[in-house]
N, CA, C and O atoms as a Tinker XYZ file with bonds, in Angstrom:
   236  protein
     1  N     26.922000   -0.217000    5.435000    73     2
     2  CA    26.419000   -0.707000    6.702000    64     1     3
     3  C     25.544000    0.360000    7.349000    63     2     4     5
     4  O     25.935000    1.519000    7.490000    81     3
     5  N     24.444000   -0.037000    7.705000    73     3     6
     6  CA    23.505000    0.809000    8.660000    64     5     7
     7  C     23.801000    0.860000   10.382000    63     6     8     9
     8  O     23.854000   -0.035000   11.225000    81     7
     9  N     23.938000    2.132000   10.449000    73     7    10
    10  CA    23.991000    2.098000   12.154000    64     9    11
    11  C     22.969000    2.606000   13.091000    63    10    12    13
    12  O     22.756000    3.803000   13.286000    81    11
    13  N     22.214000    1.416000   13.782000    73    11    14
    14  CA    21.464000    2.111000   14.025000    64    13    15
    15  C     21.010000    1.598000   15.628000    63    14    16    17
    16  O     21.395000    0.489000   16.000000    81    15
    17  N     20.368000    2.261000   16.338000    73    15    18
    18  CA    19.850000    1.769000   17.843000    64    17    19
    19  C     19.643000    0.297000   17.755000    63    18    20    21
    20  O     20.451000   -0.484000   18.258000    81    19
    21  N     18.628000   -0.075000   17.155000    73    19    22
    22  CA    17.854000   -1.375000   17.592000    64    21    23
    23  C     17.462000   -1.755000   16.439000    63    22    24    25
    24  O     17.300000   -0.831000   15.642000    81    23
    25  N     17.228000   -2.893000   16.026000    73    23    26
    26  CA    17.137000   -3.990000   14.665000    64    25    27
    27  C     15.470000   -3.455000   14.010000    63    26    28    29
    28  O     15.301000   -3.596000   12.799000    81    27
    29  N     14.432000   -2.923000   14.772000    73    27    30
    30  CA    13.288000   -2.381000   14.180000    64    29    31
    31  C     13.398000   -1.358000   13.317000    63    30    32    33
    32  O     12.797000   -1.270000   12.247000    81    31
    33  N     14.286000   -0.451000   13.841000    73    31    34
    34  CA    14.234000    1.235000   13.020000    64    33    35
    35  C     15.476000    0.840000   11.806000    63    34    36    37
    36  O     15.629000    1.491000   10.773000    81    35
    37  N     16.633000   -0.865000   12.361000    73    35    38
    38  CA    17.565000   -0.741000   10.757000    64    37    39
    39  C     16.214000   -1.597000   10.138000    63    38    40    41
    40  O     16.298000   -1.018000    9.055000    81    39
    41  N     15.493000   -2.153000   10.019000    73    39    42
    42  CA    14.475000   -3.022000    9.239000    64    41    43
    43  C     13.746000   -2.224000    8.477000    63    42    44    45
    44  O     13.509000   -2.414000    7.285000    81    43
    45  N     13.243000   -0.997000    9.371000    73    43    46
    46  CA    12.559000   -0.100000    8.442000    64    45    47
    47  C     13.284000    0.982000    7.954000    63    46    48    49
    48  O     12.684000    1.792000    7.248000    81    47
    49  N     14.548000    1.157000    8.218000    73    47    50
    50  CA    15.564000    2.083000    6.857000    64    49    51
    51  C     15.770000    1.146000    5.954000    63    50    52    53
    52  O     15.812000    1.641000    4.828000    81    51
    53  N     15.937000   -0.162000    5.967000    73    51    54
    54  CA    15.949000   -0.998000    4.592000    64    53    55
    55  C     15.000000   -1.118000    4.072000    63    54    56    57
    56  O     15.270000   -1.364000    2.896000    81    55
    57  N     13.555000   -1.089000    4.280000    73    55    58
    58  CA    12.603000   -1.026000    3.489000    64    57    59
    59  C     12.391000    0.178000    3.138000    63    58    60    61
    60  O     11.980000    0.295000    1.983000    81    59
    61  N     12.580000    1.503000    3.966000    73    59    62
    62  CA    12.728000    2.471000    3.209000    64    61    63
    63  C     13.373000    2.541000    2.001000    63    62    64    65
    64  O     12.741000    2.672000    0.952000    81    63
    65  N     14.810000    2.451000    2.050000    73    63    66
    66  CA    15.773000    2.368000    0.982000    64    65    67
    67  C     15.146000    1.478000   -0.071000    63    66    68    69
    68  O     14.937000    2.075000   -1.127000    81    67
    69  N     14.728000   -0.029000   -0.050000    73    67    70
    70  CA    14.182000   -0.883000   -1.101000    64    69    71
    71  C     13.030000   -0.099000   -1.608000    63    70    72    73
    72  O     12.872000   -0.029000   -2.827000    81    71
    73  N     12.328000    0.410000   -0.920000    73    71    74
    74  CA    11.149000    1.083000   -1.774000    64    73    75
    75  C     11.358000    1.963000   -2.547000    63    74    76    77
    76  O     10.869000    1.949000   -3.677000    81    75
    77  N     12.332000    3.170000   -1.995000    73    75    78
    78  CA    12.837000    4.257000   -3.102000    64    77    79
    79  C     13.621000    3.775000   -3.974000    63    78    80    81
    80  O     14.140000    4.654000   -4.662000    81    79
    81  N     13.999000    2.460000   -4.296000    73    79    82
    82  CA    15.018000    2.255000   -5.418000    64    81    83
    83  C     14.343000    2.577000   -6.618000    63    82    84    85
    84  O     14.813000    3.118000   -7.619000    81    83
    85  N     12.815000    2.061000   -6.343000    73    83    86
    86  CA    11.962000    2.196000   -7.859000    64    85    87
    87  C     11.597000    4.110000   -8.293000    63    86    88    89
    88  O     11.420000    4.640000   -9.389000    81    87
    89  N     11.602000    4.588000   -7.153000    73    87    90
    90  CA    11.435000    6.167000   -7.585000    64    89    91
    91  C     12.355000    7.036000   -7.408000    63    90    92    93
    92  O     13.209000    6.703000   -6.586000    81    91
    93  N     12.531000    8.467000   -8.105000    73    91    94
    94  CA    13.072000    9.531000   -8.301000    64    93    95
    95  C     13.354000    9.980000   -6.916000    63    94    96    97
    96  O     14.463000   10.157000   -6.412000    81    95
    97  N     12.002000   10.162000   -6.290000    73    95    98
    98  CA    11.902000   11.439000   -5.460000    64    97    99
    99  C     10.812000   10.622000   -4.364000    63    98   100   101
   100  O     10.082000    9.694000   -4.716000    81    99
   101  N     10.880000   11.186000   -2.968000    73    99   102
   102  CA    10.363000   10.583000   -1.846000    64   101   103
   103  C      8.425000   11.188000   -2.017000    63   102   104   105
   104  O      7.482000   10.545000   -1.555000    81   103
   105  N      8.322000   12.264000   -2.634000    73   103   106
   106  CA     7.639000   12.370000   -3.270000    64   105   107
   107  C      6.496000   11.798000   -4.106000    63   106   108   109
   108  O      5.306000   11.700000   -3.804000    81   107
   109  N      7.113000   11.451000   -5.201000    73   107   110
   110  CA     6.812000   10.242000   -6.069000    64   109   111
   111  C      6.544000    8.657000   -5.643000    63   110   112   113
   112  O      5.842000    7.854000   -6.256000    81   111
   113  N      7.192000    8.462000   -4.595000    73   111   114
   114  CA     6.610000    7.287000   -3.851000    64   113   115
   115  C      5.589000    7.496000   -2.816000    63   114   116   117
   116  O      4.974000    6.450000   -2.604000    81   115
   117  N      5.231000    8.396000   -2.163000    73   115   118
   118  CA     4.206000    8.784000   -1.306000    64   117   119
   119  C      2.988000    9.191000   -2.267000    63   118   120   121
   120  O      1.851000    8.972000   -1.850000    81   119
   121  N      3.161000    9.762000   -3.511000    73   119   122
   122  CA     2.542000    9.610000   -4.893000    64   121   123
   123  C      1.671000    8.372000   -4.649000    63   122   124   125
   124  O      0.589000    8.364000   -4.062000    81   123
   125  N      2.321000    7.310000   -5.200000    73   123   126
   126  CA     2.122000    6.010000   -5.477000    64   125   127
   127  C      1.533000    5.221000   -4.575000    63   126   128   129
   128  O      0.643000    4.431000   -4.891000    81   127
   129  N      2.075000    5.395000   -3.100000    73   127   130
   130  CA     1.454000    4.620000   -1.932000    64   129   131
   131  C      0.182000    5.260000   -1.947000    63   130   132   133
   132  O     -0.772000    4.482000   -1.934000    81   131
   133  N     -0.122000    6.689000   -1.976000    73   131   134
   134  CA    -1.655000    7.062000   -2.197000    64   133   135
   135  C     -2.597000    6.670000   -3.398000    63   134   136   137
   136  O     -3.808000    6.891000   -3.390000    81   135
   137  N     -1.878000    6.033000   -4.488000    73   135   138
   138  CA    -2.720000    6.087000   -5.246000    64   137   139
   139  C     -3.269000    4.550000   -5.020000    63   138   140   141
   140  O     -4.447000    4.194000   -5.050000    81   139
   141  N     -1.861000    3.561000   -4.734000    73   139   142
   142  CA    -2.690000    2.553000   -4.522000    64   141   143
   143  C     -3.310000    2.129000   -3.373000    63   142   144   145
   144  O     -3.874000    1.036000   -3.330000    81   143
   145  N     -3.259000    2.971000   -2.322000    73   143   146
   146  CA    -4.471000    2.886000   -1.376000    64   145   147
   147  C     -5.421000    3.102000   -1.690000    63   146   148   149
   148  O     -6.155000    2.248000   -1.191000    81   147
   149  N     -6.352000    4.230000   -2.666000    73   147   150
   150  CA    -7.495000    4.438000   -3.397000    64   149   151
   151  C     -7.650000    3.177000   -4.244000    63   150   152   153
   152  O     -8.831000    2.832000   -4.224000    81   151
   153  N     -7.012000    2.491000   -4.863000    73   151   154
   154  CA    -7.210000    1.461000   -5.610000    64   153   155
   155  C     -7.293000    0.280000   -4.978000    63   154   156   157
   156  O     -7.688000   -0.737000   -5.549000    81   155
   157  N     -6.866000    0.325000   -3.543000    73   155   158
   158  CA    -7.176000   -0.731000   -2.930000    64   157   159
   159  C     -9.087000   -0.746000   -1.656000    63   158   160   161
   160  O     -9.592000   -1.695000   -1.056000    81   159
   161  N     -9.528000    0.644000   -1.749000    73   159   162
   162  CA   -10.396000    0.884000   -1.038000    64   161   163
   163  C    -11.742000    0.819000   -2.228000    63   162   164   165
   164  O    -12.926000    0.542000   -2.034000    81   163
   165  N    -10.939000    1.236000   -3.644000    73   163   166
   166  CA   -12.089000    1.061000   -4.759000    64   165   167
   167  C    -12.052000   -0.644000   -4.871000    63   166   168   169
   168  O    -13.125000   -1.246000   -4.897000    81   167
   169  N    -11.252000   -1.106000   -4.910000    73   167   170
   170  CA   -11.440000   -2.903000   -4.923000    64   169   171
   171  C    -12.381000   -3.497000   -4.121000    63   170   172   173
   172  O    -13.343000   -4.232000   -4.343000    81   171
   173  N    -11.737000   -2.864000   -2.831000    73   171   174
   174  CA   -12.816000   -3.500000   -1.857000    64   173   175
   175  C    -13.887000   -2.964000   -1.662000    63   174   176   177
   176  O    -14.613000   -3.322000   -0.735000    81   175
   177  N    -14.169000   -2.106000   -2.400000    73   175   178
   178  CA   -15.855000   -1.686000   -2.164000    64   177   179
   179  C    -16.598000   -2.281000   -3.831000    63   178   180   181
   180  O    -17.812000   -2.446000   -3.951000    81   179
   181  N    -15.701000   -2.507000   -4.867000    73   179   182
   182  CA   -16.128000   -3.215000   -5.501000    64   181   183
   183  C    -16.515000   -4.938000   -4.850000    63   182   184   185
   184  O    -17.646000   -5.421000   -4.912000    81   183
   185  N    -15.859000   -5.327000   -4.524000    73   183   186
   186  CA   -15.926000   -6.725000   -4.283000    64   185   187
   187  C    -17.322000   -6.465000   -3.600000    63   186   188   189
   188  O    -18.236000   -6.864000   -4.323000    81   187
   189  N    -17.719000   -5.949000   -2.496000    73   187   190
   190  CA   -18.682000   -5.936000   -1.348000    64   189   191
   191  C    -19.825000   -6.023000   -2.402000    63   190   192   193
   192  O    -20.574000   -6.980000   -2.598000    81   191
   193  N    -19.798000   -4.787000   -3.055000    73   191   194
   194  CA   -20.956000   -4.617000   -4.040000    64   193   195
   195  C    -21.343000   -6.050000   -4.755000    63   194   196   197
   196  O    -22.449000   -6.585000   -4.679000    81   195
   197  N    -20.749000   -6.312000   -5.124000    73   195   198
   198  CA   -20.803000   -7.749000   -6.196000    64   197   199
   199  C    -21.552000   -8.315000   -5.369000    63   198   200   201
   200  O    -22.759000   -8.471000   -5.556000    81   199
   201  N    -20.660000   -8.854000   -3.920000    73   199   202
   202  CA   -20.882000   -9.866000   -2.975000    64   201   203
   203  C    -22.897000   -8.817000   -2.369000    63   202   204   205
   204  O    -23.703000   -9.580000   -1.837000    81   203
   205  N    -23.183000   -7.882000   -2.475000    73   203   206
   206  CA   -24.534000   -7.495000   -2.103000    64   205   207
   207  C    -25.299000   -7.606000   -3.177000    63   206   208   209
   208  O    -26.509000   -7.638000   -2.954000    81   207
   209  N    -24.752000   -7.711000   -4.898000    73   207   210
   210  CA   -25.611000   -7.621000   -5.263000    64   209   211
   211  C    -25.888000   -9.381000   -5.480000    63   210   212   213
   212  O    -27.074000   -9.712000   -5.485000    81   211
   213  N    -25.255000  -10.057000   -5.587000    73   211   214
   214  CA   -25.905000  -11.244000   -5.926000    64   213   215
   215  C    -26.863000  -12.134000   -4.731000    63   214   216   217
   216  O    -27.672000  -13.029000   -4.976000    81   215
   217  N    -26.376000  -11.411000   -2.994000    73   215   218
   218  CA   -26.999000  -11.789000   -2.456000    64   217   219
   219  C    -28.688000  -11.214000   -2.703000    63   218   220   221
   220  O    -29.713000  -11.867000   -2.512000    81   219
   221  N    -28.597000  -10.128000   -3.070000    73   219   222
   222  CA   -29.902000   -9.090000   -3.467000    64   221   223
   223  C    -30.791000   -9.961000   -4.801000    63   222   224   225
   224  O    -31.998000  -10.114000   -4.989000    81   223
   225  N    -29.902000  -10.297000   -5.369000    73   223   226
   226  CA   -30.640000  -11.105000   -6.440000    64   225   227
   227  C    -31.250000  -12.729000   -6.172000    63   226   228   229
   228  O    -32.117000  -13.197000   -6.910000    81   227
   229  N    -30.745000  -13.391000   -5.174000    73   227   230
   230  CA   -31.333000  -14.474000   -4.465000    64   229   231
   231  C    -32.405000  -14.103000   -3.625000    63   230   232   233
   232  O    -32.881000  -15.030000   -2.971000    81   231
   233  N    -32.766000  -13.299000   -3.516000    73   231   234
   234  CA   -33.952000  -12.842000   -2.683000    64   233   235
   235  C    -35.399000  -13.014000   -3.422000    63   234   236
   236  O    -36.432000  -12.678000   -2.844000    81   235
């Protein structure tokens, strides 16, 4: 059982806890959340590109 002030901060110790189940070390998940933020900022600057170049090519 979690004890805690108010139902926001136990919501986010359970997602804390669910997230580290998959890693070693707190580390290794702050690892991971960085990497797929880069992979999510390379996506979306891929997509844009696409979406400029085909408008570029209707021109």
């Amino acid at each position: 059982m979690i004890f805690t002030k108010n139902k926001a901060s136990a919501l986010q110790t359970l997602k804390q806890r669910w997230e580290m189940q998959n890693y070693e070390s707190l580390d290794e998940l702050l690892t991971a959340k960085k990497i797929q933020k880069k992979q999510n900022i390379i996506e979306y600057g891929v997509a844009n590109y696409e979406k400029y170049r085909l408008f570029a090519w209707n021109d």
